[in-house]
C-alpha positions in Angstrom: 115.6 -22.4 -9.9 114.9 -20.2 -6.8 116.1 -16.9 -6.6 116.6 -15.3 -3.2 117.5 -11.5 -2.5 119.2 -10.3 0.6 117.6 -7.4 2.3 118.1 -5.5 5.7 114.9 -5.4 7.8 114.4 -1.4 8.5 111.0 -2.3 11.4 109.3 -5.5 12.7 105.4 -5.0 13.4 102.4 -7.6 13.2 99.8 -7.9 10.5 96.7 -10.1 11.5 98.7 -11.8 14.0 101.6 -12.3 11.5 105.3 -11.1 12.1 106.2 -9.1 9.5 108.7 -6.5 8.6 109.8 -3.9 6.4 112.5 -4.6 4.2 114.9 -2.5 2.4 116.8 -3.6 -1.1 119.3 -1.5 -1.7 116.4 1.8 -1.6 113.3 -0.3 -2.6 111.6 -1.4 0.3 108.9 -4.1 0.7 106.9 -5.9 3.2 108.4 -9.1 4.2 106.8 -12.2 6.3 109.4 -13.0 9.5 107.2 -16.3 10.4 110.3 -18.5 9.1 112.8 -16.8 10.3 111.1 -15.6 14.1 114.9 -14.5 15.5 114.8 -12.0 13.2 115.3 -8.4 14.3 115.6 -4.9 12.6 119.0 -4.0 11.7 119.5 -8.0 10.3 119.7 -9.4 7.0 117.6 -11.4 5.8 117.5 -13.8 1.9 114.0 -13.3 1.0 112.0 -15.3 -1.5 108.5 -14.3 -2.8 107.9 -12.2 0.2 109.3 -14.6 2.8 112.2 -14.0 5.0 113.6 -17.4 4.5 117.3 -17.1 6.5 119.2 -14.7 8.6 122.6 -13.5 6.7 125.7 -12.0 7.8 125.9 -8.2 6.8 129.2 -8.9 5.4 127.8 -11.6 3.2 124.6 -9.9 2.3 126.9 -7.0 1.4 129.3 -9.1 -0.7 126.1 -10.3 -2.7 124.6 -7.1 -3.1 128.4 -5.9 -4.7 127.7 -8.9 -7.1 124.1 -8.6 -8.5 125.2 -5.0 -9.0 128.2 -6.3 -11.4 125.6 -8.5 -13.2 123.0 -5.6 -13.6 125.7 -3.4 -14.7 127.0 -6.3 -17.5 123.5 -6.6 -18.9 123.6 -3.1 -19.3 127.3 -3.1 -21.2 125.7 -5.6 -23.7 122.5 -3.6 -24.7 124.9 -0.8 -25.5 
């Protein structure tokens, strides 16, 4: 099972001829490879999967699955209590 992880692309540069960008999730931020997704732009969101932007997401999607990872992290807390 894949996992992917929505992010917002903060900046866009090149890396040995590679588009790339800097990614933001929710306050960590990590560099990204654009080459699948070359309409990207900052400001979108991206679902990201082992460093590769691998599809552009609404913001009101990607904020809807933030809301609910969030919920899950905050469950596995309850139960270790």
């Amino acid at each position: 099972m894949c996992l992917g992880v929505p992010g917002k692309i903060l900046k866009i540069y090149e890396e040995n001829s590679i588009k790339m960008a800097e990614v933001d999730f929710n306050g960590v931020t990590m560099k990204v490879c654009l080459e699948t997704t070359p309409q990207a732009k900052a400001g979108d969101y991206v679902i990201v999967h082992a460093g590769f932007a691998i599809n552009l997401l609404e913001e009101s999607e990607a904020l809807e699955t933030l809301a609910m990872l969030e919920q899950i992290s905050e469950l596995g807390k309850k139960e270790q209590d």
